[in-house]
C-alpha positions as CSV (number, residue, x, y, z in Angstrom):
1,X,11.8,24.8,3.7
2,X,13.6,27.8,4.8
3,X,13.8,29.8,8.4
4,X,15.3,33.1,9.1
5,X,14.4,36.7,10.2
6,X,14.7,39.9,7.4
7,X,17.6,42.0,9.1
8,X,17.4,46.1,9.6
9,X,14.4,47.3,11.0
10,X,12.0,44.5,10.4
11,X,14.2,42.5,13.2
12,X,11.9,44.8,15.4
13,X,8.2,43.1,13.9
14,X,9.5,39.6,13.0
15,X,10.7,37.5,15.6
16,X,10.8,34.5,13.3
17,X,10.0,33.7,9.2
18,X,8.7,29.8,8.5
19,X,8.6,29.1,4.7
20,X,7.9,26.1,2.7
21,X,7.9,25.5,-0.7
22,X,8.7,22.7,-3.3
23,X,12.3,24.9,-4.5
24,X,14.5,26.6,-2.0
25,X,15.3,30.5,-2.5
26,X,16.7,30.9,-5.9
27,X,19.8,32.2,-6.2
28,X,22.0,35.1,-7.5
29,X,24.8,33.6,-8.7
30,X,26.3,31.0,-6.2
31,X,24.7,32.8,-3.2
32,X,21.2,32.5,-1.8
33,X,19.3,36.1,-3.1
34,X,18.4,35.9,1.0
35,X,21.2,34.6,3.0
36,X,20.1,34.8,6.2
37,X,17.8,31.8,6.3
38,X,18.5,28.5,6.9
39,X,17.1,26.1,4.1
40,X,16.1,22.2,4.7
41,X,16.0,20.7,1.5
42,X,16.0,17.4,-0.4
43,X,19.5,17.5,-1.1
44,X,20.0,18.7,2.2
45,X,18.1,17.9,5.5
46,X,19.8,18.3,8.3
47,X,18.6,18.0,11.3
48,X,14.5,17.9,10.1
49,X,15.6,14.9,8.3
50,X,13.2,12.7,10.1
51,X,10.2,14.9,10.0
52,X,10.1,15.4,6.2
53,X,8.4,11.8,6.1
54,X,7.5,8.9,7.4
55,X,10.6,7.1,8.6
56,X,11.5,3.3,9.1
57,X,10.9,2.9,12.2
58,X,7.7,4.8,12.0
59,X,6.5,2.4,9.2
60,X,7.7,-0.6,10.6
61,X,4.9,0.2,13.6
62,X,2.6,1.3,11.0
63,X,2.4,-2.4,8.9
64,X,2.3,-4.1,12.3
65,X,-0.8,-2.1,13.1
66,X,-2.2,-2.4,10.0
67,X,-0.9,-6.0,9.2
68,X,1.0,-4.9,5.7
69,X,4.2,-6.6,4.6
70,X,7.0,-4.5,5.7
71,X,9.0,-5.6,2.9
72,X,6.3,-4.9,0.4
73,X,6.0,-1.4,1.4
74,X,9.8,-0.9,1.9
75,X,10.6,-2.4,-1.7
76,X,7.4,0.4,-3.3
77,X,7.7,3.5,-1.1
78,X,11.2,3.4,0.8
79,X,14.1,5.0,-0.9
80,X,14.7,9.0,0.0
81,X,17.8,9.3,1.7
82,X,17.9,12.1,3.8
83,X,20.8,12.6,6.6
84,X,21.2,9.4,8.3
85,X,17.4,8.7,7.8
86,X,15.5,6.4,5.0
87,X,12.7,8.3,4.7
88,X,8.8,7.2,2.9
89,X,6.6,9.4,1.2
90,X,3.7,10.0,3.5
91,X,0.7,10.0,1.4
92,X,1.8,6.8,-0.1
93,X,2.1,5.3,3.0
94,X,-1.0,5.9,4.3
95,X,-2.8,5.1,1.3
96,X,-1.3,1.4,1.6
97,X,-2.1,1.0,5.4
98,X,-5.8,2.0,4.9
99,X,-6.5,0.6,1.3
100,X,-4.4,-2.3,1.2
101,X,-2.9,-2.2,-2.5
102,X,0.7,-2.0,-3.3
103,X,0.4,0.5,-6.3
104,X,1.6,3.9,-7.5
105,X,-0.2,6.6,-5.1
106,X,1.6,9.7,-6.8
107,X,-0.6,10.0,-9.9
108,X,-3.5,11.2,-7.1
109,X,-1.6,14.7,-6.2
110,X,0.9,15.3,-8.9
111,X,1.2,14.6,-12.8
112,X,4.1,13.8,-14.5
113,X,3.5,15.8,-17.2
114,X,5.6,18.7,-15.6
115,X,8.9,16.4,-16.2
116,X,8.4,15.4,-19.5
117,X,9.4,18.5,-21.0
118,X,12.7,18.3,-18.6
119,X,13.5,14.9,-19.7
120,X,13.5,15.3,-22.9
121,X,15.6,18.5,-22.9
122,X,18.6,18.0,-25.8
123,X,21.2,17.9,-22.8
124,X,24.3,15.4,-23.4
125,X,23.8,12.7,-21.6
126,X,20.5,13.4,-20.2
127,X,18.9,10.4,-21.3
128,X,21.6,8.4,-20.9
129,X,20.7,9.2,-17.4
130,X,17.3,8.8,-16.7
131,X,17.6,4.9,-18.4
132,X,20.0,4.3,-16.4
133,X,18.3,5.1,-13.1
134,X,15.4,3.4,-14.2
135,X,17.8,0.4,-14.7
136,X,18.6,0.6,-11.1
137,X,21.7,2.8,-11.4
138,X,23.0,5.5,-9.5
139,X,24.3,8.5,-11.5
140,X,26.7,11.3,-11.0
141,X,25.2,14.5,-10.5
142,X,26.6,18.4,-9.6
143,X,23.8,20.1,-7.8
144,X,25.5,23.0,-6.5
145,X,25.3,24.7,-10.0
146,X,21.2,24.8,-10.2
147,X,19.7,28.2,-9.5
148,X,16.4,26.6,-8.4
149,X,14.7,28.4,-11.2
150,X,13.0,26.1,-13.8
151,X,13.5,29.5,-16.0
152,X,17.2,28.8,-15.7
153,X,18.2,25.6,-16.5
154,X,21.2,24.9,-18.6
155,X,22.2,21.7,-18.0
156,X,21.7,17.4,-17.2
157,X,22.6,18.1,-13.8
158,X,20.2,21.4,-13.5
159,X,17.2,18.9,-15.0
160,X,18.2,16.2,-11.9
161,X,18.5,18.2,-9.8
162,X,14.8,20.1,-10.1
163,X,13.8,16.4,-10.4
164,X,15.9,15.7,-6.5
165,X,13.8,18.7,-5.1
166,X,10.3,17.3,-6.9
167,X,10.7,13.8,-5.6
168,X,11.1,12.1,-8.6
169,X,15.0,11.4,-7.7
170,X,16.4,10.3,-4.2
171,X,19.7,12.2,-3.6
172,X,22.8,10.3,-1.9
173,X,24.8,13.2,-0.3
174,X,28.0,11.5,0.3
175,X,28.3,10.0,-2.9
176,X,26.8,12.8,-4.9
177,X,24.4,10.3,-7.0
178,X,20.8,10.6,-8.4
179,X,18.6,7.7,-8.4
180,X,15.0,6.9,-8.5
181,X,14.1,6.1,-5.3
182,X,11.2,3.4,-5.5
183,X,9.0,1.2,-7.6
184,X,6.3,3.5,-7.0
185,X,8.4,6.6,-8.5
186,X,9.4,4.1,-11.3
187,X,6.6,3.5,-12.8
188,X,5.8,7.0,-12.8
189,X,8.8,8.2,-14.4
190,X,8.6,4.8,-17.0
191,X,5.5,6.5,-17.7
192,X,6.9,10.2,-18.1
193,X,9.6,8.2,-20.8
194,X,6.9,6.1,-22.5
195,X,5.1,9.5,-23.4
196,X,7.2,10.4,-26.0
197,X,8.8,7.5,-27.4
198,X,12.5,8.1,-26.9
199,X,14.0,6.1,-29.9
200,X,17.4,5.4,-27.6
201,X,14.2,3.7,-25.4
202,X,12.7,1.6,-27.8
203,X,15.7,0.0,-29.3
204,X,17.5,-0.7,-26.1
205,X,14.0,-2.4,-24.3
206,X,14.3,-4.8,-28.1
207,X,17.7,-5.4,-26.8
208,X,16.9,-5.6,-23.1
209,X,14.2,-8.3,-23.9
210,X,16.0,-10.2,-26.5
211,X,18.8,-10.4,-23.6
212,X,16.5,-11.4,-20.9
213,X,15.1,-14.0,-23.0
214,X,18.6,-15.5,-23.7
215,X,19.5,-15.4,-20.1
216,X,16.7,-17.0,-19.0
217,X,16.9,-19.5,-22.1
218,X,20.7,-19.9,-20.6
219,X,22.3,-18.9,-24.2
220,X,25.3,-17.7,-22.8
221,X,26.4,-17.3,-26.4
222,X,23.0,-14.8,-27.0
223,X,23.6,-13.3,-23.7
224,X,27.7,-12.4,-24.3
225,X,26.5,-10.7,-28.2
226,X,23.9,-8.7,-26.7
227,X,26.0,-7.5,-23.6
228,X,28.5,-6.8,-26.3
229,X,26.2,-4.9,-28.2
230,X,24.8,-2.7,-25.7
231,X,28.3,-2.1,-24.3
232,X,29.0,-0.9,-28.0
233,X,25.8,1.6,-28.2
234,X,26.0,3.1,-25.0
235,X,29.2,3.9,-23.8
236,X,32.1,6.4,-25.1
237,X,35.5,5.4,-26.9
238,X,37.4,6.9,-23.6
239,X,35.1,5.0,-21.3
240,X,34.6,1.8,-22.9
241,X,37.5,-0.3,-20.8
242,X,36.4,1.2,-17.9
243,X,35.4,-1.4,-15.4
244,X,32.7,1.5,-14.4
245,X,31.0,1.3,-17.4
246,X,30.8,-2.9,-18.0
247,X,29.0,-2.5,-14.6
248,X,26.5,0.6,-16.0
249,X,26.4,-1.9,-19.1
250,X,24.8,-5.2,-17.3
251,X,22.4,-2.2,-15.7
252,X,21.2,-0.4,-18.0
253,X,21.0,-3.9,-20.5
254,X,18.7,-5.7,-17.7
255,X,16.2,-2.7,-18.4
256,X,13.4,-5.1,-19.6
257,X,13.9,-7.1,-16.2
258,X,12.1,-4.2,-14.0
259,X,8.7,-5.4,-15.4
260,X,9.7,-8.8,-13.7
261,X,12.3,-7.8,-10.9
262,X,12.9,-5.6,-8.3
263,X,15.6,-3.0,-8.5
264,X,18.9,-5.0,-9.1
265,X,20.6,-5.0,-5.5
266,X,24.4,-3.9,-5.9
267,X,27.2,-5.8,-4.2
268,X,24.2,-7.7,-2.1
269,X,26.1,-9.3,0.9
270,X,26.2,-12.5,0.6
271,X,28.1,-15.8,2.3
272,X,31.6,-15.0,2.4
273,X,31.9,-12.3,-0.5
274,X,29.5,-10.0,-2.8
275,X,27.7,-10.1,-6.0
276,X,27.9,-7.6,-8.3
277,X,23.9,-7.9,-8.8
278,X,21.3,-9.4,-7.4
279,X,18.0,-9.5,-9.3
280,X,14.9,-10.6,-7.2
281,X,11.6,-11.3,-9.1
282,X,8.5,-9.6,-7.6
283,X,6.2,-12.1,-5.6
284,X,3.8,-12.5,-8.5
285,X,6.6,-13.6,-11.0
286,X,8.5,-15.6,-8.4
287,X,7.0,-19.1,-9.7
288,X,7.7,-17.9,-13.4
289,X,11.0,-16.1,-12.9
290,X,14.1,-17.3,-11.1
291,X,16.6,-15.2,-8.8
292,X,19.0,-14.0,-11.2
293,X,22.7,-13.4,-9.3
294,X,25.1,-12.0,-11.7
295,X,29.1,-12.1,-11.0
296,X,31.0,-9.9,-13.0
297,X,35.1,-10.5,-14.1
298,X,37.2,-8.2,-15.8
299,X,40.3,-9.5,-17.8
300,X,39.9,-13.2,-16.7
301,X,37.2,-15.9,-17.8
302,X,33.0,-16.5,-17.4
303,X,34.1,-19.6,-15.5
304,X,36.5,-17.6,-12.5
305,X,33.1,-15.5,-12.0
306,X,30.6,-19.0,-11.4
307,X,33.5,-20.6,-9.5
308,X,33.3,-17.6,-7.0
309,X,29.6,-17.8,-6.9
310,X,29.8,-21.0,-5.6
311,X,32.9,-20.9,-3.2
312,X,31.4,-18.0,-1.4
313,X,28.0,-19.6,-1.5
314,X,26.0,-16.8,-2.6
315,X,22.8,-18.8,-3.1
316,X,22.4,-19.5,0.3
317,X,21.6,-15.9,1.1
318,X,18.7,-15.6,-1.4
319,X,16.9,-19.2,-0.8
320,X,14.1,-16.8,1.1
321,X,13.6,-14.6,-2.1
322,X,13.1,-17.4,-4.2
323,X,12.9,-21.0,-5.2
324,X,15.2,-21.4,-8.7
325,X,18.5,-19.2,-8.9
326,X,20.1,-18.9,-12.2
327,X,24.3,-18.0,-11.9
328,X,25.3,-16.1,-14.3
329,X,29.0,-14.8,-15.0
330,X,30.7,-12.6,-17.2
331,X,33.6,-11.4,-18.1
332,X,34.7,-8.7,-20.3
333,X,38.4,-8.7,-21.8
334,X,40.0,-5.3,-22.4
335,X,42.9,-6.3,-24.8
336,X,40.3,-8.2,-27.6
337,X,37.0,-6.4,-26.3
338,X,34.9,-9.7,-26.1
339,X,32.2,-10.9,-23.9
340,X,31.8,-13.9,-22.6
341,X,29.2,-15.4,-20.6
342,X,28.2,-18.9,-18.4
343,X,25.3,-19.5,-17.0
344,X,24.2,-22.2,-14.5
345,X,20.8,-23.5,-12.9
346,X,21.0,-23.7,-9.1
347,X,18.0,-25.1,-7.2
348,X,18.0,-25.9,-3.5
349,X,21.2,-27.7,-2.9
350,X,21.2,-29.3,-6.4
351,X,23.7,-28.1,-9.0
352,X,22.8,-28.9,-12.5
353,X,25.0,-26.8,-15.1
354,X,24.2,-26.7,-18.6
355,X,25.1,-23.4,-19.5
356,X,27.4,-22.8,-22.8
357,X,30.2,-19.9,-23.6
């Protein structure tokens, strides 16, 4: 969205120019090719922040009037960050109100056949990227270089950043992180992937699911090798003892979860401290499934990270989610590169451990 006035003579006819369009004004180099409007975009709102959607407030009234679960439509449609504001997507919104069904609502005006061909651009690290996000990660991402020309993309950050402006990425502007922004945009992207069969896809879902089995079987033994294995696969010599990356690791391995859980909640508040993640199953899995609050260590012991747990009584904080909680902790030692994990069964106010290392 872009407002300004062309200078010289045509000052004298126009008094004011409104346009709106999907990409702001491409540009000539670093500069706009027509610098004297003022653009409101995805990676930038400004003060039209909370009139580019529906925002929280707004839908809060709406599921009153239309007696929806707030948290249902927060948890499916929520997610663009723009200014101070958490903005919805509209259509979506209205669709639920009216028709009731918590589904995706994007495949009825857009296709996500124009990303496919981005995504699976041979850009380093691009795919690396997108699995991540799906995962529930945020990722790095340098939007300043993108000439918002799809005939001019050069780079991973160019493709994400034509994805920020097309919806199918939220954009944190302090942190300068990509991520997707909802379950309804997740599926549609999961889709996009699915299309072409990504072989770094397939194998790491066999891992995800071999590792979700085991941590649901509470094999901390199966759940410390796969860890271990994805840790090997997907991360750099330089960056594998970064603390960083163990985190991006235990993200990107819980990939098979999202069919099960939410979005894994980061450093979810809870009791006197924080979890690193908080997995929540989706209502419909919550009988099946238990909570799953993961504690990660770094150069001490699987035990440290399930004594925390329970000294700053995390469970507590997710008894409203769900019924059974499993703890799980790991800990990844930089000097002899192992994994180690415990895991323990926690159900309301009864502690029964069986977990192994």
């Amino acid at each position: 969205m872009s407002i300004g006035v062309r200078p010289h003579k045509a000052v004298k006819y126009i008094q004011l120019a409104y346009l709106t369009g999907i990409l702001p004004i491409k540009k000539e180099k670093t500069q706009s090719a027509l610098n004297n409007f003022d653009e409101f975009t995805m990676l930038s709102a400004s003060n039209l922040a909370p009139y580019i959607g529906f925002t929280e407030a707004e839908v809060k009234k709406l599921s009153e009037k239309y007696q929806q679960d707030f948290a249902e439509v927060k948890r499916w449609y929520d997610g663009y960050l723009l200014k101070d504001y958490q903005v919805y997507n509209p259509r979506a919104v209205v669709s639920v109100m009216l028709r009731g069904e918590f589904r995706s609502y994007w495949s009825e005006t857009a296709s996500y056949d124009v990303i496919v061909p981005l995504i699976n651009m041979n850009y380093d690290g691009l795919k690396t990227a997108v699995i991540e996000m799906l995962s529930g990660a945020e990722v790095k991402v340098n939007v300043a270089a993108f000439q918002n020309d799809t005939e001019d993309i050069k780079s991973k950050d160019d493709v994400l950043t034509y994805m920020i402006h097309l919806g199918y990425l939220g954009y944190n502007e302090i942190r300068k992180t990509a991520f997707v922004p909802n379950e309804e945009i997740r599926q549609e992207l999961t889709t996009a992937v699915e299309s072409k069969k990504w072989n770094e896809m397939l194998i790491l879902q066999l891992n995800s699911e071999n590792l979700l089995d085991a941590t649901l079987d509470m094999d901390g033994v199966a759940v410390a090798e796969e860890i271990e294995k994805i840790h090997n696969e997907h991360v750099s010599v330089i960056q594998y003892n970064n603390e960083n990356s163990l985190s991006s690791v235990l993200t990107i391995a819980y990939l098979s979860a999202m069919q099960y859980y939410f979005k894994p909640i980061r450093e979810f508040s809870t009791g006197r401290g924080f979890a690193d993640f908080v997995f929540i199953p989706k209502p419909e899995y919550k009988n099946d499934y238990p909570a799953l609050l993961v504690e990660l260590k770094w150069n001490q012991n699987a035990q440290t990270a399930l004594t925390q747990i329970k000294t700053k009584k995390y469970p507590s904080s997710i008894l409203n989610y769900t019924g059974d909680i499993l703890l799980v902790g790991i800990n990844y030692d930089k000097k002899s590169k192992e994994h180690q994990c415990l895991i323990e069964k926690y159900v309301k106010g009864e502690n029964r451990g069986t977990g192994v290392v």
